[in-house]
C-alpha positions in Angstrom: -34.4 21.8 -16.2 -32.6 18.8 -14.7 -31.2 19.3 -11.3 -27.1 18.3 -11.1 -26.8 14.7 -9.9 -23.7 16.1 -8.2 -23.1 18.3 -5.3 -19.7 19.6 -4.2 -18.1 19.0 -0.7 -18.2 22.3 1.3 -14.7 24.1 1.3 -12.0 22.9 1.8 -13.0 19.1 1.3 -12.8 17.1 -1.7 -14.7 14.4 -3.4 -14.0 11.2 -4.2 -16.4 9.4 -6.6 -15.7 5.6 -7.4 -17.6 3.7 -10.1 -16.5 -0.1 -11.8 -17.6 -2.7 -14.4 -17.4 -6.0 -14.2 -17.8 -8.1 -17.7 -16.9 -11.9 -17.0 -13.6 -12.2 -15.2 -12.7 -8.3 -16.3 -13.3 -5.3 -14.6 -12.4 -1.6 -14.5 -12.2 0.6 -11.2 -12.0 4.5 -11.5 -12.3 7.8 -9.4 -12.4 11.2 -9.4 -11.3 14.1 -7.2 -12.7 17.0 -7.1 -12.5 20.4 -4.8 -15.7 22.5 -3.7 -15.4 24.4 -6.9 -16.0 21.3 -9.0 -12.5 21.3 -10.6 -11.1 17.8 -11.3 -8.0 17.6 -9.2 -6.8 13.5 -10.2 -8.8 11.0 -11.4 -7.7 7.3 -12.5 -8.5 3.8 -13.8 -7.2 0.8 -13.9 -7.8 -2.9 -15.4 -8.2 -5.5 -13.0 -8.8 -9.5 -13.0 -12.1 -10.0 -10.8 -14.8 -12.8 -10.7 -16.5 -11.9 -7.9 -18.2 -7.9 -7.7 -18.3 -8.6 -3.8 -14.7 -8.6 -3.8 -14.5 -5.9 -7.3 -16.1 -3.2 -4.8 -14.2 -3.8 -1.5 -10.6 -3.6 -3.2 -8.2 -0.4 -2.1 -7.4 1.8 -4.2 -3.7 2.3 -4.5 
């Protein structure tokens, strides 16, 4: 059995994961929210015009 790659925040935190691509001069941010239970409570993406990752990963999230 594979362990969970995961863990939840202890109650009553949340977790906010972050993840993007970056293909030539286009890229994709999203996160996730979750509570302690796992539950997704918002997640979101969005399309953005990037050409440096440097500057991809260090962008706020609106």
């Amino acid at each position: 059995m594979v362990p969970p790659r995961w863990s939840p925040p202890p109650w009553p935190w949340i977790k906010i994961n972050t993840d993007a691509a970056l293909v030539h001069d286009h890229a994709v941010c999203a996160a996730i929210a979750r509570d302690a239970k796992g539950i997704p409570i918002f997640a979101l993406s969005d399309n953005v015009q990037c050409l440096n990752p440097l500057v991809l990963f260090s962008l706020p999230s609106e």
